[in-house]
C-alpha positions in Angstrom: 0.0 0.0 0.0 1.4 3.5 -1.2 2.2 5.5 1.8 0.6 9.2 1.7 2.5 12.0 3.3 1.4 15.7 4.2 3.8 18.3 2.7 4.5 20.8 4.5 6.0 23.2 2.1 7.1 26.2 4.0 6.8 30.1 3.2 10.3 30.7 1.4 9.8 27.9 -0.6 6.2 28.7 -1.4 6.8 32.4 -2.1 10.4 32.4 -4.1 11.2 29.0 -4.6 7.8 27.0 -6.0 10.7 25.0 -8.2 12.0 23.2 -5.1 8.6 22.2 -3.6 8.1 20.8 -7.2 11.2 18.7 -6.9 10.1 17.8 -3.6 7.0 16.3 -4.4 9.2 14.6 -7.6 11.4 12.7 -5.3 8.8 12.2 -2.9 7.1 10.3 -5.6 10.2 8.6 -7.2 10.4 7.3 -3.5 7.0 5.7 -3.6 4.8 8.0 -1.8 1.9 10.0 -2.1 2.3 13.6 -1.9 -0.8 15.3 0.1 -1.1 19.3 0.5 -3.0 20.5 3.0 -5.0 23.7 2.0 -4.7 26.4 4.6 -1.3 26.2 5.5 1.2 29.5 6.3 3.6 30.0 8.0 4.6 28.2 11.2 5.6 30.8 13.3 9.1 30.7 13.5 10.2 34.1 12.5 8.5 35.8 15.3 8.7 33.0 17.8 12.5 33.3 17.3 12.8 37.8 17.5 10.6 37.2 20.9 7.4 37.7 20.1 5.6 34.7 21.2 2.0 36.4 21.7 2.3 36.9 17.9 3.9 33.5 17.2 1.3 31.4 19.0 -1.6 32.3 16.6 0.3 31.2 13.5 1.3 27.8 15.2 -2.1 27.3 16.5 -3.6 27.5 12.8 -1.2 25.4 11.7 -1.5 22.7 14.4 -5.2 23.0 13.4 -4.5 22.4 10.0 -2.3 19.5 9.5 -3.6 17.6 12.7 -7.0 16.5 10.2 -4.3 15.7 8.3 -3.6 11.5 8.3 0.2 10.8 8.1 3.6 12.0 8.7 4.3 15.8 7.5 7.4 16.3 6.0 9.1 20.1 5.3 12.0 20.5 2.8 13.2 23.2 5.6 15.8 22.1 8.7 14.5 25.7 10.8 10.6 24.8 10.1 10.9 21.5 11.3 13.0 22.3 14.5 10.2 24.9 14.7 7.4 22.4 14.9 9.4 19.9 16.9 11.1 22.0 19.7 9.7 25.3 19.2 6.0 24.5 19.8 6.6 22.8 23.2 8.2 25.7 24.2 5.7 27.9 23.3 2.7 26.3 24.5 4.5 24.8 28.2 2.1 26.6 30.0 -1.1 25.4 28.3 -1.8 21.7 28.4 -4.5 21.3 25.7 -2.4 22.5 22.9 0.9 21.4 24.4 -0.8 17.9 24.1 -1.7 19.0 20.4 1.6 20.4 19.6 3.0 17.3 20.6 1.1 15.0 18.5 1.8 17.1 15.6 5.7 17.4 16.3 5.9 13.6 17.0 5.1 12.8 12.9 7.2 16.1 11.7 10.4 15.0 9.4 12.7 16.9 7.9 12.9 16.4 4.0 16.4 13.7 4.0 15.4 12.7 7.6 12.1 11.7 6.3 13.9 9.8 2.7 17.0 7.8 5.1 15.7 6.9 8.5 11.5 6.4 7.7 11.5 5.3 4.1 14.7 3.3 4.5 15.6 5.1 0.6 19.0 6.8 0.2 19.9 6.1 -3.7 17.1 7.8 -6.0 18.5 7.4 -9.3 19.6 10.9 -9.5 22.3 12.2 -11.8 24.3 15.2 -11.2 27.9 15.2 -13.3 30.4 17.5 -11.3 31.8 18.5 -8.5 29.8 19.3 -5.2 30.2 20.5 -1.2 27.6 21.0 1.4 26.5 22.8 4.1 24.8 21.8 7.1 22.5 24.4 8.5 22.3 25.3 11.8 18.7 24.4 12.5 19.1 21.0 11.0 22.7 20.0 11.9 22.1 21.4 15.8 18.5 21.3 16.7 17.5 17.7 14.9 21.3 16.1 14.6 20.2 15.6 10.8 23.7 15.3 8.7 24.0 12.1 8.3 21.1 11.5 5.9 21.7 14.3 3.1 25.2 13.3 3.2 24.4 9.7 2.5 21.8 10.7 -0.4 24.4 12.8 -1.8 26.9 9.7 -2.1 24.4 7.7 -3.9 24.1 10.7 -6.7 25.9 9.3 -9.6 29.0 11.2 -10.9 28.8 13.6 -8.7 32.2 14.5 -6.5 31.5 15.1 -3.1 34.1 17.8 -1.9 33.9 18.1 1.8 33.3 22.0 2.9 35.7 23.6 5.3 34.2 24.4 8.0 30.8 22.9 7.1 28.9 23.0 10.1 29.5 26.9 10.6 26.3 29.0 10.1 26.7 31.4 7.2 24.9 34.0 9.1 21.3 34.5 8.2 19.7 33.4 11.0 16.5 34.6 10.2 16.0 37.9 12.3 19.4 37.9 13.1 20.7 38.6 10.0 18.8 41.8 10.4 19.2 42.7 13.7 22.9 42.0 13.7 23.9 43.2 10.2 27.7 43.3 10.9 28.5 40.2 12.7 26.0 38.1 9.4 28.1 39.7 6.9 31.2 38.5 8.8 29.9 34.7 9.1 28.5 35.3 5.3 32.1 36.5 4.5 34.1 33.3 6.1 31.3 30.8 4.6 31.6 32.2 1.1 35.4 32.0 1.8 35.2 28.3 2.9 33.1 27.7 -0.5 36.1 29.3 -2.5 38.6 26.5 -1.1 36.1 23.9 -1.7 36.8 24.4 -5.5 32.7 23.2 -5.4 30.5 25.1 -8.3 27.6 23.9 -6.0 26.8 24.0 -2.8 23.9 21.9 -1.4 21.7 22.6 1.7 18.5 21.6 2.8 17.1 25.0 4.2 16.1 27.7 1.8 16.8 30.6 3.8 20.7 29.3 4.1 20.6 29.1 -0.1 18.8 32.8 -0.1 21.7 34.0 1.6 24.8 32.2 0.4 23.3 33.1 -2.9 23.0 36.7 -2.2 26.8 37.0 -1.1 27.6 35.2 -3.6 25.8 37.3 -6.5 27.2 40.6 -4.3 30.6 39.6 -4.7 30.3 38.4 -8.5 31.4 34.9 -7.7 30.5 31.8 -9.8 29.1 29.2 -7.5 25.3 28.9 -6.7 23.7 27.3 -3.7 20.6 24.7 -4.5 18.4 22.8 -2.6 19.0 19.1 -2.0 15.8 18.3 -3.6 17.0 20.0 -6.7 19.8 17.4 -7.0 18.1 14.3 -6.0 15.3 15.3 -8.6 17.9 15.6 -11.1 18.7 12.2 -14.0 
């Protein structure tokens, strides 16, 4: 019986990159599952849960509890930070209500990360993709610290045929975006966003893979700023790939 799973698509993804929740549904798919999309969904709540404002957080992850827990299955996000978010973030934010701690928990407890979801659920870690040249990766903050998830996109990577994996100096450093932090602390982000673009130099890597698009939004932007060659893409973007 064909598994069906809820996608959670996230609001960067929906709003500048509707290419990678294509790709995600693609390998989804090419994994033998069934791609469901729950109407209704925004955003989680993360952006103002993490500047401090929980009163303004908590009506955002409400709706969303209220929409994906009708929803029959696990819910997977292409998005490290959302699912951390859903996982952590809501038990924080609703310790001092039991009802919807209760709910929150239900809903966090069948939450996967993208790769997390593809590795350690659906047992699946060679897709038949194709990608010919050379790669790196970074692990993003959210995923590789708040879910331990770096294993997994690393092993779906090896399974990409000829592609070269090049290992990333200084992989697991944050490249500075951090959400609100990148605008409330302009100076040290463009610092971290300075030595992450300059560990992507010695890489010698024309592509960088993540698994959160707000890392890929801005490593890109550096990147473009600075008139360098190599581009940052989703993981799904390469596993999609033959």
């Amino acid at each position: 019986m064909t598994e069906t799973v809820n996608l959670f698509v996230t609001c960067i993804i929906d709003t500048l990159y509707p290419e990678i929740g294509e790709a995600v549904v693609s390998v989804m798919e090419k994994a033998g599952v069934e791609v469901a999309f729950p109407r209704g969904q925004t955003c989680c709540g993360q952006p103002a849960f993490n500047a401090g404002l929980r009163a303004q957080a908590r009506p955002m992850a409400e709706h969303t509890i209220e929409v994906f827990e009708n929803a029959d299955g696990p819910i997977v996000l292409p998005s490290g930070s959302c699912t951390a978010m859903i996982r952590h973030g809501y038990r924080e934010l609703f310790a001092d209500d039991p009802q919807w701690l209760e709910r929150a928990g239900d809903l966090a407890d069948r939450t996967y990360e993208f790769s997390e979801f593809l590795v350690d659920v659906l047992k699946v870690v060679d897709l038949g993709a194709r990608y010919n040249g050379k790669i790196t990766y970074h692990s993003s903050c959210h995923q590789l610290r708040d879910l331990g998830v770096n294993r997994q996109p690393r092993a779906l990577l090896a399974e990409v045929e000829g592609a070269e994996f090049i290992e990333l100096p200084h992989s697991d450093e944050c490249c500075g975006f951090g959400g609100v932090f990148s605008v409330e602390y302009p100076e040290i982000s463009t610092a971290m966003l300075e030595r992450k673009i300059s560990s992507i130099k010695k890489s010698r890597a024309p592509v960088v893979v993540s698994c959160d698009a707000g890392c890929l939004t801005n490593i890109n932007g550096g990147l473009h700023r600075q008139g360098k060659p190599q581009r940052v893409v989703h993981i799904a973007e390469i596993l999609d790939g033959t």
